[in-house]
C-alpha positions in Angstrom: 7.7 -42.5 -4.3 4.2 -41.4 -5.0 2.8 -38.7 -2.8 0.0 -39.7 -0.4 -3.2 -39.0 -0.8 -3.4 -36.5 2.7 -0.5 -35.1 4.7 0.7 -37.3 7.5 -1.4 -37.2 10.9 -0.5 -35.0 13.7 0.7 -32.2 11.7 -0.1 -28.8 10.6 -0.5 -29.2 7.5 -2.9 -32.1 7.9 -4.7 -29.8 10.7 -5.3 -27.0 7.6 -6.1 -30.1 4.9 -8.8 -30.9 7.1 -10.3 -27.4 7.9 -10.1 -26.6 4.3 -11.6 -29.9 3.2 -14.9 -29.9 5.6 -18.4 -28.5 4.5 -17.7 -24.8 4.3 -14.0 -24.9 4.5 -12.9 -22.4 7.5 -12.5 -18.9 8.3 -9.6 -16.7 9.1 -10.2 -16.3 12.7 -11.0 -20.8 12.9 -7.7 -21.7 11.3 -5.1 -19.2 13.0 -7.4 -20.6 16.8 -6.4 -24.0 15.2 -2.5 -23.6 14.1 -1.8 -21.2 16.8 -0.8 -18.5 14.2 -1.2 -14.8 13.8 -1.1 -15.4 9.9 -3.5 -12.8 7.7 -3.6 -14.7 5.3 -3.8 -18.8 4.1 -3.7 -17.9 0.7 -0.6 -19.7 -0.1 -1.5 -22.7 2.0 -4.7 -23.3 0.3 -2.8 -23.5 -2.7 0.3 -25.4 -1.8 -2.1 -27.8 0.3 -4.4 -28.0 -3.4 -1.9 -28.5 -5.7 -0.1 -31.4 -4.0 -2.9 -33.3 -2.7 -5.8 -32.6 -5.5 -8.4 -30.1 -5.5 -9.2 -26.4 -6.2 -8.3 -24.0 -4.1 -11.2 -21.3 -3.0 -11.4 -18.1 -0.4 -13.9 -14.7 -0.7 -14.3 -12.4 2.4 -12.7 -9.9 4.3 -10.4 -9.7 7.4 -10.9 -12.7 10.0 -13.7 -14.0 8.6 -12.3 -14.1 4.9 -12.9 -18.3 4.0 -10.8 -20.4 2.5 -11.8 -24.1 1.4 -10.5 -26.6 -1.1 -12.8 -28.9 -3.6 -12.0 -31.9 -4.9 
């Protein structure tokens, strides 16, 4: 079965697929607002989310305004 081409609607993972996908991706602070999470990092997400649905996976900063974005 092929993998789709975003994660399914409604979900987290789609919620962080399309912070890190718009103009500026998001920081720190936005997506743990978004998620509900105390997380320190999205590190890992940005990744996992780029690898299996295409893209490259960015962040620079510091702290809770460290940005993470993904480009296709």
């Amino acid at each position: 079965m092929p993998t789709p081409d975003k994660p399914r609607n409604g979900t987290k993972v789609r919620l962080m697929y399309d912070l890190f996908h718009q103009k500026g991706g998001a920081t720190l602070a936005e997506l743990n607002k978004a998620t509900g999470w105390t997380a320190f990092s999205y590190i890992n997400d940005v990744q996992n989310i780029a690898a299996r649905y295409g893209g490259t996976p960015h962040w620079a900063g510091e702290g809770q305004a460290r940005r993470f974005w993904i480009k296709k």
